[in-house]
C-alpha positions as CSV (number, residue, x, y, z in Angstrom):
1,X,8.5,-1.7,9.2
2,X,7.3,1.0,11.5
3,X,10.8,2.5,12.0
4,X,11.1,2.8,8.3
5,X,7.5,4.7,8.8
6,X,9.0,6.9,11.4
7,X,11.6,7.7,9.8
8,X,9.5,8.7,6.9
9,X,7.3,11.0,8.9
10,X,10.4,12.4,10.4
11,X,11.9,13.3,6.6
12,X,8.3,14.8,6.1
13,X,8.4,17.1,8.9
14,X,12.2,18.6,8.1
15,X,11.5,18.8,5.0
16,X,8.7,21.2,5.7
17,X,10.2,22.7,8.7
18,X,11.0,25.7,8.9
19,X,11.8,27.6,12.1
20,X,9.4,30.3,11.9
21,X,6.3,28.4,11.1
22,X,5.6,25.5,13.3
23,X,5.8,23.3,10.5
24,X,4.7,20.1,12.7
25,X,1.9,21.7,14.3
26,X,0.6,23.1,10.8
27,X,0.1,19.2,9.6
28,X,-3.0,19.2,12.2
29,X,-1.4,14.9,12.7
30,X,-3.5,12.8,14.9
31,X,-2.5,10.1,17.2
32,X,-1.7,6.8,15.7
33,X,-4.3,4.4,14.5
34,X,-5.5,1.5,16.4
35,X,-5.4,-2.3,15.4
36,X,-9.6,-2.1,15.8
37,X,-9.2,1.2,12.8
38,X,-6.9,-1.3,10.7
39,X,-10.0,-3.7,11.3
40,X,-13.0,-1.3,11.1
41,X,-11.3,-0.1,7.2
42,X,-10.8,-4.1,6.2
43,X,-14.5,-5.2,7.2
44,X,-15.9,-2.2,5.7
45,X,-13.8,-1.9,2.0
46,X,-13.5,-5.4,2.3
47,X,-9.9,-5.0,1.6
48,X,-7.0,-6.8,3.4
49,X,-4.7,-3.7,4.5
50,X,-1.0,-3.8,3.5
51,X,1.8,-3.4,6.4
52,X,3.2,-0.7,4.8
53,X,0.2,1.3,4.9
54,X,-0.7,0.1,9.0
55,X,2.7,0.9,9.3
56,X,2.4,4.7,8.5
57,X,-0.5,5.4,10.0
58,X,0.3,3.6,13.6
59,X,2.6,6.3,13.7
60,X,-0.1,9.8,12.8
61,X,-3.6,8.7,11.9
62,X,-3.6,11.1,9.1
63,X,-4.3,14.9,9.2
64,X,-7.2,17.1,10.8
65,X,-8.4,19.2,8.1
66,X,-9.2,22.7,8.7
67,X,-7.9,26.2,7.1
68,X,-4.4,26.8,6.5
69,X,-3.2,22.8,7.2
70,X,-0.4,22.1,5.4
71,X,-0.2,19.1,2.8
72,X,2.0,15.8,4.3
73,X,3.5,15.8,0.8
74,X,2.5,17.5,-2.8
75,X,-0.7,19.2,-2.2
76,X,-2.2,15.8,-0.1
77,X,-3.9,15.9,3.1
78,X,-3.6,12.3,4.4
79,X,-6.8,11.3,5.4
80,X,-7.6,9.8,9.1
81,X,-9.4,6.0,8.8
82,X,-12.7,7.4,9.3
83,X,-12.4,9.7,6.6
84,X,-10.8,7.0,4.0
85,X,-14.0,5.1,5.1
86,X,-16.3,8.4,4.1
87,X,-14.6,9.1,1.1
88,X,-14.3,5.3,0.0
89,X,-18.6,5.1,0.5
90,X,-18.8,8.4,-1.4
91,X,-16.9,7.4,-4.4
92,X,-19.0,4.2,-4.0
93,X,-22.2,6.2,-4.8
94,X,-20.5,8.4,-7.3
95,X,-19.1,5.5,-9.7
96,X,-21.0,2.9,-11.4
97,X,-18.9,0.4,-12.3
98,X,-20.4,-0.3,-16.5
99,X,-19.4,3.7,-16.9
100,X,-17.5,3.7,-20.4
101,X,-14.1,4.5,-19.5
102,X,-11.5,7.0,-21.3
103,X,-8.7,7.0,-22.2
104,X,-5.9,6.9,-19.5
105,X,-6.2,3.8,-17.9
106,X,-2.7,1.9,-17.7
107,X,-2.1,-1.4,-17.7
108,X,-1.4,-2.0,-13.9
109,X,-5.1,-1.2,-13.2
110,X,-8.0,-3.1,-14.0
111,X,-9.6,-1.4,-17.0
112,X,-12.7,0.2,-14.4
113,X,-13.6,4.0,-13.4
114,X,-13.8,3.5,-9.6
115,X,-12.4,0.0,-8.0
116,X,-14.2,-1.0,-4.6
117,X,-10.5,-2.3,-4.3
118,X,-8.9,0.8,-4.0
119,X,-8.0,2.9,-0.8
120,X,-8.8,6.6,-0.8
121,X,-6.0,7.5,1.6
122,X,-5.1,10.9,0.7
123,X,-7.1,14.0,-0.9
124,X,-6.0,16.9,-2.7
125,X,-9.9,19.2,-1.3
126,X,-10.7,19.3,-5.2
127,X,-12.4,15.8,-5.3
128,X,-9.2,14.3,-6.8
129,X,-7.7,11.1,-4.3
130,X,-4.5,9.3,-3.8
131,X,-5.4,5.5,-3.5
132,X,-3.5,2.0,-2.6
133,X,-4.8,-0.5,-5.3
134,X,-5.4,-3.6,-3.3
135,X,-6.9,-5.2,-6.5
136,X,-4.3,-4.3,-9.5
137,X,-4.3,-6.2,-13.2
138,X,-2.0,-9.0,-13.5
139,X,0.8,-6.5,-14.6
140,X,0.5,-4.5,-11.7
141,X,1.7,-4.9,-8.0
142,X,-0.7,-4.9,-4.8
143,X,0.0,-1.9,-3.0
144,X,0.9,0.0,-6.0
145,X,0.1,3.8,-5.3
146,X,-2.0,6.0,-8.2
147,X,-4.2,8.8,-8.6
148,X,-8.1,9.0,-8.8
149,X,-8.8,12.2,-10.7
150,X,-12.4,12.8,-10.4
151,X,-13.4,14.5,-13.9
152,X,-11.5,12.6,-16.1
153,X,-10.6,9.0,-16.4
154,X,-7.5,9.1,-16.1
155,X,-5.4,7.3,-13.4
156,X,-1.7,7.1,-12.9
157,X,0.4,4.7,-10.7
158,X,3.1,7.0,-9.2
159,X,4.4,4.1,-7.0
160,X,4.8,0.7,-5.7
161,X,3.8,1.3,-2.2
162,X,3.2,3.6,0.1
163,X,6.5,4.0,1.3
164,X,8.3,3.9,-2.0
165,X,5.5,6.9,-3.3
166,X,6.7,9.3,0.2
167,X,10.5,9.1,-1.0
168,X,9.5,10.4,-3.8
169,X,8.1,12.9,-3.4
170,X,10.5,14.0,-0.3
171,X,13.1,14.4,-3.6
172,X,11.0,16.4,-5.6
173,X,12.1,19.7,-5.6
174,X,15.4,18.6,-3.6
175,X,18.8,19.8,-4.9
């Protein structure tokens, strides 16, 4: 599984390479994630990690942000374990979990605002997340990739996995 992830990063970089930019160096990547990370982010969320996701991150532990980084994909910085751990307590705090939902909620997810199940492991800097559902409905998959957008209750599932959610959107905008 970790070639498929390296190959994925690989697509990710020339896809946003371009010659005169220093595409790579613009992603701010850090090293890959250790097997005591993988461990830290289970015992905290409670969650069992998927290898698809341990997979992608042994190879960059996300993305440093800071002024003019680039996105990994769409307009997504992928966050670095401690950060998925910070954002995962915040949104925590920010979601009770009787809220009255709205409309929006599909029938792969557990009919809730904010699941302890779910993964922040991507941000967009407006308080919108990209999450792996480790705790889907009985219709849905675990692993299966949606968004968490903050000031409304929607959420959609754009994938089954991590991996299957990074080819997609390496063909968007392709020709």
């Amino acid at each position: 599984m970790i070639n498929q992830a390296e190959l994925l990063w690989q697509c990710i970089i020339e896809k946003g390479a371009n010659p005169e930019d220093n595409f790579k160096e613009s992603l701010n990547l850090q090293p890959g994630a250790s097997d005591e990370e993988f461990q830290l982010i289970e015992d905290t969320l409670g969650v069992t990690l998927l290898e698809d996701m341990k997979s992608f991150y042994r190879v960059y532990n996300g993305q440093f942000w800071e002024p003019g980084v680039n996105p990994f994909v769409r307009n997504l910085i992928l966050s670095p374990t401690s950060e998925i751990i910070d954002n995962w307590k915040f949104l925590q705090e920010e979601f009770d979990p009787d809220d009255d939902l709205k409309p929006g909620i599909g029938k792969e997810l557990k009919p809730v605002l904010w699941n302890s199940k779910w993964i922040p492991i991507a941000e967009n800097g407006g308080g919108d997340y990209l999450c792996i559902d480790t705790d889907p409905s009985e219709a849905g998959v675990v692993g299966q990739v949606l968004y968490f957008w903050h000031d409304w209750g929607k959420r959609s599932i754009e994938a089954k996995n991590i991996f299957e959610f990074i080819e997609i959107c390496l063909k968007e905008g392709s020709k």
